[in-house]
Structure formats: structure tokens, C-alpha cells
N, C-alpha and C positions, 0 to 999 in steps of 0.2 A: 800479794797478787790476788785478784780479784777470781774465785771459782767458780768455771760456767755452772748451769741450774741443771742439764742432765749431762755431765764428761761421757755415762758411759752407757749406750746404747745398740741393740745390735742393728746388723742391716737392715736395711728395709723398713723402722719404723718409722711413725711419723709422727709427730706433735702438734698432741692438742692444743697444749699452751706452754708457759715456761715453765709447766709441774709436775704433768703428765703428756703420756704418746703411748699410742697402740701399737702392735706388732700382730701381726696374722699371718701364722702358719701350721701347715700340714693341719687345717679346717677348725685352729685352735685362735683366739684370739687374747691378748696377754694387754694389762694394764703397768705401764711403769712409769715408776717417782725418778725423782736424783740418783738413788741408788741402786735400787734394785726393782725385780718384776713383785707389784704387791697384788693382784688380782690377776686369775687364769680362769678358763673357762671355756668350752666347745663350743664353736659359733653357732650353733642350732639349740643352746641349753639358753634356754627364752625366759626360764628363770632368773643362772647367771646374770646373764646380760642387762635384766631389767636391777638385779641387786647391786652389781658396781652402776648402775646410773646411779640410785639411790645414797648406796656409801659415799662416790667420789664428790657428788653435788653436796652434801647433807655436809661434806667437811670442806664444805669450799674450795677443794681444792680446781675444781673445773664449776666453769658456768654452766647451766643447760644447750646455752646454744650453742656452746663449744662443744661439750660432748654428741650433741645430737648432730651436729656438721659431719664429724669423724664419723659416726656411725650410719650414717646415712637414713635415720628418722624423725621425725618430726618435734619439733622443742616442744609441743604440749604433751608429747609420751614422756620426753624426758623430765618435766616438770612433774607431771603425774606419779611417776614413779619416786617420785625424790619426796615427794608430799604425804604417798602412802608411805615409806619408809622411815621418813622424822614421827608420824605419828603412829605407827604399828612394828617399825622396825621386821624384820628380816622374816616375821611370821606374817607382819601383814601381805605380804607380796605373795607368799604362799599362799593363804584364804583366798587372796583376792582374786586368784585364777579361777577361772571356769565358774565364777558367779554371774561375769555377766551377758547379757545375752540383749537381741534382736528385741526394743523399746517400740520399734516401731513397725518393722515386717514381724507380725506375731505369727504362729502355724498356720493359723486359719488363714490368718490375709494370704501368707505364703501360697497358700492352696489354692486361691482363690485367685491370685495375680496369677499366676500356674497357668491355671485354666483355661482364664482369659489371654493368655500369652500366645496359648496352641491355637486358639480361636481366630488368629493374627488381628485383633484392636489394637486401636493405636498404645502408644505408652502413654498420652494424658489420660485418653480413657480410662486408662486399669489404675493409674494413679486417683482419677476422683471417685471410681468405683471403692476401693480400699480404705478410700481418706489418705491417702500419705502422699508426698512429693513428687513430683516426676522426675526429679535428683534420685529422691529414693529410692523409686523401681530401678533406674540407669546404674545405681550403686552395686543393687543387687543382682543384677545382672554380668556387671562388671566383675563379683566375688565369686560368681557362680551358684548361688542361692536359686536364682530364676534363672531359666533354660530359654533362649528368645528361640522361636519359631524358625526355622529357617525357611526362609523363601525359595528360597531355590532346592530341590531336591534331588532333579535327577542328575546325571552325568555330563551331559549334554549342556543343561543348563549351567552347572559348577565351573564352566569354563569362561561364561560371559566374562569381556575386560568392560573396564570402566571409560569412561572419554578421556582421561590423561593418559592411561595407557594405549588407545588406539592412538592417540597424538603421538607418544613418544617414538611407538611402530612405525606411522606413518613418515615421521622424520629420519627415523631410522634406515628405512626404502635404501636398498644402494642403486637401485633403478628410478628413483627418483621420488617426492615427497606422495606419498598414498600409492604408490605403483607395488599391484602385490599378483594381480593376474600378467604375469611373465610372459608365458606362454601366446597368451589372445594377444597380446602385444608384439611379440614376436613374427608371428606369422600375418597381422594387420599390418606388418614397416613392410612385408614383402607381398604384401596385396592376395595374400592367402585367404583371410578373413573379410565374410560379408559387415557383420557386425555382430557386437559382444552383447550375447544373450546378460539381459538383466538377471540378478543371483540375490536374493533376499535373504537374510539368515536373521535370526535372535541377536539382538544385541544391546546394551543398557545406556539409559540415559543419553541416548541417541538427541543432541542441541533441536536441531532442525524437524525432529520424528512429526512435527503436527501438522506437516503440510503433505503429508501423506493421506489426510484425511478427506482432504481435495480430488486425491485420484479417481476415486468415483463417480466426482462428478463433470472431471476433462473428457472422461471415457464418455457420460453420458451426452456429450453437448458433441461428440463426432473429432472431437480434433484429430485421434490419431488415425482416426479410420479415416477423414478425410485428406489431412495431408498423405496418407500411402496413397489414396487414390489417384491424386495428382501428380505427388512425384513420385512416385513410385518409391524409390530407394535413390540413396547416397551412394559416393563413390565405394569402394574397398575400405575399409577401416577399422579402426576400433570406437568408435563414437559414430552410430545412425542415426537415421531420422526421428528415432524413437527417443533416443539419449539428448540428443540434441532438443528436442520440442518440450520436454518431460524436463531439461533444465532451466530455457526457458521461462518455462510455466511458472515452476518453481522458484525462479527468480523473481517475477512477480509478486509470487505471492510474498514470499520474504523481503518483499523493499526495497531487491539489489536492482537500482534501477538503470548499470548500465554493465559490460561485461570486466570496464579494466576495477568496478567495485567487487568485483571475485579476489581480487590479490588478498582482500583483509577479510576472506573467511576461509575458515579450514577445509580443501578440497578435501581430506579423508571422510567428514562428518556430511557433506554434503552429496558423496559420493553414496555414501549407503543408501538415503533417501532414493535415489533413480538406479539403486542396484548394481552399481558399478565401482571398482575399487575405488572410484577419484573423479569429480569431475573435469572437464577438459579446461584445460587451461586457457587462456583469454588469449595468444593467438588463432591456439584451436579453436576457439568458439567462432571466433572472428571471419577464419576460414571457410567452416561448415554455412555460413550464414552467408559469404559471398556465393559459395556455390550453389545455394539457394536461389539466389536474387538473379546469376546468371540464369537461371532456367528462367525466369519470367515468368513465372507462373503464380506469383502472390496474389492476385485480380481473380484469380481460377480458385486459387483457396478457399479466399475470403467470399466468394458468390457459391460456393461449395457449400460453406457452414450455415451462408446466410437460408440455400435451398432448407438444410436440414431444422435450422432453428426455425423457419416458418411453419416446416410442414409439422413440426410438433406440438406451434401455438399459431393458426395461421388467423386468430381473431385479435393476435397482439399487432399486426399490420392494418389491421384497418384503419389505424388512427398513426404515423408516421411524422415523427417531427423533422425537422430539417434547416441544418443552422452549418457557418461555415465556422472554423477555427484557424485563427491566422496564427504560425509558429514564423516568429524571426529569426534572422539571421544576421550574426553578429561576426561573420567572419571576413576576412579580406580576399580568400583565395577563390572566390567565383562571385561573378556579378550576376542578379537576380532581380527581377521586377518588382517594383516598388510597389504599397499597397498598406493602408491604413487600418491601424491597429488602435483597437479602440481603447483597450486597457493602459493603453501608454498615450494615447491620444497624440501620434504621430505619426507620420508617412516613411517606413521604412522597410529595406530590404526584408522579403517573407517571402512562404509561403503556404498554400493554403489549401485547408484538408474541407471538403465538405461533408457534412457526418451525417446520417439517417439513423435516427432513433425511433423503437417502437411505441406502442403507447404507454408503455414501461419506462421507460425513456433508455431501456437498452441497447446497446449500438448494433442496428443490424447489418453497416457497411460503410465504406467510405469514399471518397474518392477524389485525388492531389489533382489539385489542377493544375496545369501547364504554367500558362501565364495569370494567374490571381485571375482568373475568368470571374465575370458577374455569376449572383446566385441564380438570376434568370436562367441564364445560357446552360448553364449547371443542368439545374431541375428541368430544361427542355431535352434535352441529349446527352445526358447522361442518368439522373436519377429516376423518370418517369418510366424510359424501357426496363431497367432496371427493374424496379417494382410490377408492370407486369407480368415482368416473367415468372417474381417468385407468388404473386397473386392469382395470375391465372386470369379467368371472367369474372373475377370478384372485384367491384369498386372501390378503388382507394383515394381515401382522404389526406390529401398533406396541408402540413400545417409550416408554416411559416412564416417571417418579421417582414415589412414592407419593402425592405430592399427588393424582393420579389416581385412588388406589384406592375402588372400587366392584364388590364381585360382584355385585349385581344388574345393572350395565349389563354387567360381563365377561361374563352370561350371554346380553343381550340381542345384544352384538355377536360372539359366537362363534355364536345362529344367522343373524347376515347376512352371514357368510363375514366377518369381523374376529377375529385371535387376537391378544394382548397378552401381553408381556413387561413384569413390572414389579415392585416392592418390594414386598413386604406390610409391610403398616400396622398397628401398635399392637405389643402386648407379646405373644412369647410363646415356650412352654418350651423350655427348649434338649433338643438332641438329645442320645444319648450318643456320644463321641468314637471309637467301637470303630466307626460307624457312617457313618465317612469315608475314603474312599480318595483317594491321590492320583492327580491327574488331570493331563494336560495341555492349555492351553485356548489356543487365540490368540485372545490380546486383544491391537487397538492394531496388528498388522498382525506380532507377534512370540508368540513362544509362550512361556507362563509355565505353572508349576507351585501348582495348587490344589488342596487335596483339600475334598474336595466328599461330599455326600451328597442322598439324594433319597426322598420320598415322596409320595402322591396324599392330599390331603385334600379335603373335604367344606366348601366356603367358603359355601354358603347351599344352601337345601331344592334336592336331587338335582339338584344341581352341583359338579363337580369339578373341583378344578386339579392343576396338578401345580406340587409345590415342592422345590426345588433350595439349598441350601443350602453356603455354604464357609466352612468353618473358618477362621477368622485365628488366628496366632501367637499372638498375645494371649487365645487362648481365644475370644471373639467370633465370635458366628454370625450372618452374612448371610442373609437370606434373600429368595429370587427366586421369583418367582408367573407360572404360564404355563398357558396354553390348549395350546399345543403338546405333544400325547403321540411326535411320531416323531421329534422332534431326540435326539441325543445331549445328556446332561447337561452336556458341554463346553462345545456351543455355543451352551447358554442360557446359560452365565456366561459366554461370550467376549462373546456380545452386549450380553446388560445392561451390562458392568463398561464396553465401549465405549461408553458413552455418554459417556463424558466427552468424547470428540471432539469430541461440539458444543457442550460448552465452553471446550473451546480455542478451536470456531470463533469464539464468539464473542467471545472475548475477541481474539483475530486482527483483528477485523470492530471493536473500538472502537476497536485502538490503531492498525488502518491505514488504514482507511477512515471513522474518527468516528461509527460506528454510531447514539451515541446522539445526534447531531447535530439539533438540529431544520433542516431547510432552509427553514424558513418559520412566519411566526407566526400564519399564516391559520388558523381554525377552519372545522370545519365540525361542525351540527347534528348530534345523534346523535336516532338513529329512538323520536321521543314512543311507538310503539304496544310496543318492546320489553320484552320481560318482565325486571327487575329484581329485586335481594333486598331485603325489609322488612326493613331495619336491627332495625327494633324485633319482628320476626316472628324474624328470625336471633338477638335477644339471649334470646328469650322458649325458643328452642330448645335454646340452652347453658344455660339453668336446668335447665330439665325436665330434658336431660342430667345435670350436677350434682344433681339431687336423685332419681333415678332411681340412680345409682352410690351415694349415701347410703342410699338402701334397701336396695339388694342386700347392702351391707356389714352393715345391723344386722339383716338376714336371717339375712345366714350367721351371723354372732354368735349371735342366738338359738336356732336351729338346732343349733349346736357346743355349746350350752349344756343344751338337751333331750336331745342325745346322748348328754349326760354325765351328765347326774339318775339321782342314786341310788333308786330306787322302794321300799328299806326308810326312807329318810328322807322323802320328796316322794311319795306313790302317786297324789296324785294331779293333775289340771292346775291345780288354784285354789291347792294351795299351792306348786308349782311358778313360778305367775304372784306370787304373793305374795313369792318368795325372790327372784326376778328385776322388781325394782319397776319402773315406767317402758317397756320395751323396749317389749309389743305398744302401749304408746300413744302411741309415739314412730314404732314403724311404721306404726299407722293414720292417724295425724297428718302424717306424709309422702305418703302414697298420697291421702290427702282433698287434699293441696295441690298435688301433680300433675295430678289431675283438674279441679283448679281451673283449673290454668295451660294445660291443654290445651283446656278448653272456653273461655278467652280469645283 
């Protein structure tokens, strides 16, 4: 019968292989063969230990990397020592101790990494300082050789948690995920609480911490001071006006561009930033923000901040751009007036913000119009009072695209102290080319080369503008319309051509902040007593137009045709009328149908 390779071993050892097994007890560790224990030794006798590596390997009876498994270090010790022992034997192991030493952190470097350690520099630093590895110094540090700095020293400080640890707490919450002020909560369910003072504390590696650096300058631009102005205060609770604005903001600034984009960041980390345990969760925000909107008072904010931002730059209003921004609507659950979007280059449900930018092209206010009102009707009763009021007796310039154009109102607002910068409208004759010089103009905040020309023309009964005009490459002539007689020709086309700014802005404004975002699908009423365009008054318009331009043409026709009559052949009008059959009954027959369509 076949005899196992160890029959007789006590408990608890274990094998190394079918030659040997270790046993370790009462802090002694024991080497045994087939038959008995042949090697003993105290598990801290580092001699020992290194001599049975050497004997057991040197006799083959165990590999290195068997031995060094069971022992729990590394196979190039155990190799090492088997290789000093086949060639120096049992004395070598002895010498060899306490020969060797630090090849690479020598005293001096020692010293000197030291130093620099207390000094807090980085660890590359003091690694190329020394010459040695940045493994190196981490080694040494790891054995306790080098002492690292401690950052933190006081008591106070030694408590800071790490962001996985304030996640775990906040998850932890049996009041809910980041709910740690109990108490402020408690007495805000029973309408005890005005609102929960903000609480700042020290705390690490805070995700969100760099939009705190913004707060100086919400503060300086009025927001909070102006919304208390107006609303005064929020109902009872634990999230005010302040929590609320300050989240907001902050939401902006971080990219969350709508409230249910809060579910995928951590309310405890975002909490710290506005000083409070936790941000309000996305019905709460949702809430605070209707009870907003109920007060009606947004129009009063926003002509609030506009007062303060004027009055602290009120030379950035002198120059005023003005464009509308059409946001569609792609929903089924309210019907909306139709209105032409030019980026999709279609006629479809919208609506539509009219924006005034500074000469900065920063937004100094806005205003949703009812019905897709024209930008005319806009800029006459709504944006021109507007601008006085934050101007004062100061002259304002707006600038504008031809959808605007109107000399009759240009005449009306140049005498309420308003001058206009803006395209003329319709067709007309080109200049001659002898008649352009080149200029140079900043536009866009850089100076480019136009050549440009200019004259005063006569745009309605004894009213003058002045027009400005640049040649393109392509032959093509621009042309610009202004009230203004004392600017340089320059910087009526620096100004105009800058308008596209505020088309960048807003294309900025969809793709970083979701411009065209609705944040809510609540209506509200639009005003029964406003005045309106008759669809069918507007179509009855564009006839009359169309057949008004139909006349003039068989006018001039007929006209060009009297001019031309030989008076030896025709002398006189009846046979003139007779050689030309048709025309005057084609003219009178249009003029009777006009009048028709006018007295309808």
C-alpha cells in the first residue's frame, strides 16, 4: 500500500507542498518533512527565518515561490537568500546583515528631502531637487524614513471628512438624503421658521467649491438686494429667497440647465456651497418658483437690476441693440400663435422674447410678447419708455435689423430724444463705385478695413437721414440709415455690422444655458383689452398693396408709350387711345377696385 508523503502532522499546519508544511504556534514557527519537525525558530528571529529559506530551497526540497506563498514575502527574498546561502552558507547570512543600507536616500539627501518636506513642496519637487525618484521619496515616507508635513494641524481642522464620507452621512440621513439641521426643519413643517440662516464651515474637496467664487460678484450686480426689495420675503420655511436665488444662480453657473437635472447631483455637496445641509429638492424648487411667479412681480425685478446696472455703467446704454428671439413650441397641450423662425426656416408655433443689449452686448432686459407682436410695435410701446426711464435726458441710440424700418416713427422718436441705427428697407439704386473710400472701422472689438461712402437723403416729408453705405468685394452695397449727423461714417458701420454679437449672444445663451427651455408648462392669460392685428384687415392690406404696385406699372407703361407717340401718325388722344386698346380701362378698372377694397 501506497504511504502518504507527510501521515503525521499536527493541527493546524499547513503545506507547502508534498515535502514540507509550516506550523505556528505560541509566536514560534516549526518546519516539517514526512516525519518529523526538522527546523524551529521564533517568528521574529529574521535570521532563522531567512536560514530555513536558504537550507530548505538549496535542498530542493521546496521552490522559492512555494516557500515565500506560505510565508507571506516576496520570491526575490526568498531567492536571495537561498543564493547567499549556496554560496557563503549559514555565515554568509550572518555578515550579510546590517551591511546594507539606503543606495539611494543617502543622510544628506535624507536631510535635505526633510527639509523640504516641512517647507510643504510638492513630492516631485524634492524628488528632482535630491536626484531620486518620486517612487523614492513615497517609499520613504511610506517606511518612515521622511516625516510628510502635515497639513492639517489643528483640532478643528483634524476633523475635516472627505466627499465619500460626507456622501455616505448624507445617505445615511434617517431624515432624509443630506437632512442634518433637524431642528430648522422641524419648526419650518410648523411655520415657526422665517428661513434658514446660511452656516458655512471648513470642509475638503468640496466637487462644486468654485462657484463660490462668483458670489462676489451676484452680490455686486444687486440681485439679492434687489429681489428682497421687491419681494420682500418668501412664505415660512426652510429654503428663502436667498436659498432659492443663490441656487439658482449656481445652477447656472454649473450647467444644470433645468430643476428635474438636480436628481443626478449630489444635494449634500451642493448644499454646502449655499450653506445649507442640502439643496431643495426639484418639487421644492419647483414650488418656491411658482410662488414667485404668482406675485408677478418678475417685470419689477428685472427693471430693478436693469435701474442698478445702468446706473453703474450708464455710458454702456448709449449704444442699445435690439433683436427679438423666437423659442418654439413643440407641445400639444396649448395652442399659440404662429410665427416664423428663421433658424429652421419655418412658420411654427412660438414665442417671442424681445431682448435689449448694451453696447457690450450685455442683456439689460427683455420683454415676451403676447401675440409675436412686430419688432415695430415692440420698440414703440414697450422698449423706447423703457430706456427713458433708465436714461433719464440722456439720448439714446438703438440699433436695429430692418424688420424695424419705419421713417414715420424715425421721425417721431428723433424728436423724443431717440436716434436709430439701422438697415434700409426695399430696393434701391446703387451708388457709383468712384464714390467709396476706404476706411477703417472697429467692428467686434478689432479693426477691419471698409470702404464706405455716404449721403443725406430725404426718407418722408422734411425728414432727413443720413446713409452710409459699404461696398462688398462682390460689388454689393449695404446700406445703413441713421439719425445720427456727428458720428464719424466709421462708427456707424462699426456699430451696425456689431450687431451680430447679439447673435452670438444668443446662440451662447441656447447652447449653454437652454435658452429656449420652457421651465414650466403653466399659462398664463394674455390681456382680453389689447390691441391686436385683423388677420383678415392685414390680408385686405397686402391686396391693396399688390394692386396699387399693378397700377403704377401700367401707369408708367402708358406713360412711356404717350412719350413715344408720333403726333404725324396719332395727333391726336382718341386715336392714340385707339392704337393702345385696353390700358386706360385696365387702369381705371384697377383704381375703381382699390377703392372698393379700401372702403371695405
Amino acid at each position: 500500500m501506497l504511504q502518504r508523503s507527510m501521515p503525521l502532522l499536527p493541527e493546524g499546519a499547513k503545506a507547502v507542498n508534498s515535502n514540507i508544511a509550516i506550523f505556528r504556534s505560541q509566536g514560534e514557527i516549526s518546519f516539517f518533512n514526512a516525519s518529523c519537525a526538522i527546523f524551529k525558530c521564533s517568528e521574529d528571529d529574521h535570521y532563522g527565518i531567512r536560514l530555513a529559506q536558504g537550507v530548505l530551497c538549496a535542498a530542493n526540497a521546496v521552490r522559492p515561490a512555494q516557500l515565500a506563498r506560505a510565508l507571506g514575502v516576496n520570491r526575490s527574498t526568498v531567492s536571495r537568500n537561498k543564493a547567499i546561502y549556496e554560496h557563503g552558507g549559514a555565515q554568509g547570512l550572518i555578515t550579510d546583515i546590517g551591511k546594507r543600507r539606503a543606495y539611494k536616500l543617502e543622510a544628506e539627501k535624507i536631510k535635505t528631502a526633510q527639509s523640504l518636506l516641512g517647507k510643504g513642496l510638492a513630492l516631485r519637487k524634492i524628488a528632482e531637487t535630491v536626484e531620486v525618484t518620486e517612487g523614492c521619496i513615497r517609499y520613504a515616507i511610506k517606511k518612515g524614513t521622511l516625516v510628510r508635513k502635515s497639513a492639517v494641524t489643528s483640532t478643528e481642522n483634524a476633523n475635516h471628512k472627505s466627499a465619500s464620507q460626507r456622501c455616505f452621512e448624507d445617505c445615511q440621513s434617517p431624515a432624509g438624503i443630506g437632512v442634518k439641521r433637524e431642528t430648522e426643519r422641524v419648526l419650518a413643517a410648523v411655520g415657526k421658521l422665517t428661513e434658514a440662516a446660511p452656516v458655512f464651515a471648513a470642509n475638503e474637496s468640496v466637487r462644486y467649491a468654485g462657484v463660490l467664487l462668483a458670489l462676489p460678484v451676484l452680490i455686486q450686480v444687486g440681485l439679492l438686494d434687489a429681489a428682497q426689495k421687491v419681494y420682500g420675503r418668501l412664505r415660512n420655511g426652510f429654503y428663502g429667497l436667498q436659498a432659492i436665488l443663490l441656487t439658482l444662480a449656481f445652477m447656472a453657473l454649473l450647467r444644470i440647465k433645468s430643476p428635474e437635472q438636480l436628481k443626478d447631483k449630489s444635494p449634500g455637496e451642493l448644499g454646502i456651497i449655499v450653506g445649507l445641509d442640502r439643496v431643495p429638492e426639484v418639487k421644492t424648487l419647483r414650488r418656491k418658483l411658482k410662488e414667485m411667479g404668482l406675485c408677478g412681480k418678475a417685470a419689477e425685478l428685472m427693471a430693478e437690476l436693469s435701474q442698478r446696472w445702468c446706473d453703474q455703467n450708464l455710458e454702456a446704454i448709449g449704444f442699445v441693440y435690439i433683436d427679438g428671439h423666437v423659442r418654439p413650441y413643440h407641445g400639444r397641450k396649448h395652442r399659440l400663435p404662429k410665427t416664423h423662425v428663421a433658424r429652421r426656416r419655418l412658420c411654427m408655433p412660438a414665442t417671442t422674447d424681445v431682448w435689449v443689449n448694451d453696447a457690450n452686448s450685455e442683456p439689460l432686459f427683455l420683454i415676451t410678447t403676447e401675440a409675436n407682436d412686430s419688432l415695430l410695435s415692440i420698440i414703440e410701446t414697450e422698449v423706447i419708455p423703457h430706456m427713458k426711464e433708465l436714461a433719464g435726458d440722456k439720448r439714446v441710440t438703438i440699433i436695429f435689423d430692418r424688420e424695424g424700418w419705419s421713417p414715420k416713427s424715425f421721425a417721431r422718436w428723433f424728436e423724443n430724444g431717440v436716434d436709430v441705427i439701422t438697415y434700409r428697407k426695399g430696393q434701391y439704386e446703387p451708388w457709383a463705385e468712384d464714390g467709396f473710400i476706404e476706411t477703417r472701422c472697429p467692428a467686434g472689438g478689432q479693426p477691419v478695413i471698409y470702404r464706405l461712402g455716404e449721403r443725406s437723403i430725404m426718407v418722408s416729408k422734411n425728414f432727413w437721414m443720413r446713409e452710409v453705405r459699404r461696398l462688398c468685394a462682390s460689388g454689393h452695397q449695404t446700406s445703413v440709415m441713421t439719425t445720427r449727423q456727428d458720428l464719424p461714417a466709421a462708427q456707424i458701420a462699426g456699430r451696425m455690422f456689431s450687431r451680430w454679437t447679439q447673435e452670438n449672444f444668443f446662440k451662447y445663451m441656447r447652447q449653454e444655458y437652454n435658452l429656449d427651455h420652457l421651465i414650466t408648462y403653466d399659462v398664463e392669460a394674455a390681456d382680453g383689452d389689447r390691441l391686436a392685428p385683423c388677420p383678415v384687415y392685414k390680408e385686405k392690406i397686402k391686396q391693396i398693396a399688390r394692386m396699387k404696385a399693378e397700377l403704377e406699372v401700367l401707369q408708367k407703361d402708358y406713360g412711356q408709350r404717350a412719350l413715344k407717340n408720333k403726333d404725324a401718325e396719332r395727333p391726336t388722344m382718341r386715336g392714340f387711345n385707339i392704337a393702345n386698346a385696353g390700358y386706360k380701362k385696365k387702369v381705371r378698372l384697377l383704381q375703381q377696385q382699390i377703392e372698393k377694397a379700401k372702403a371695405e
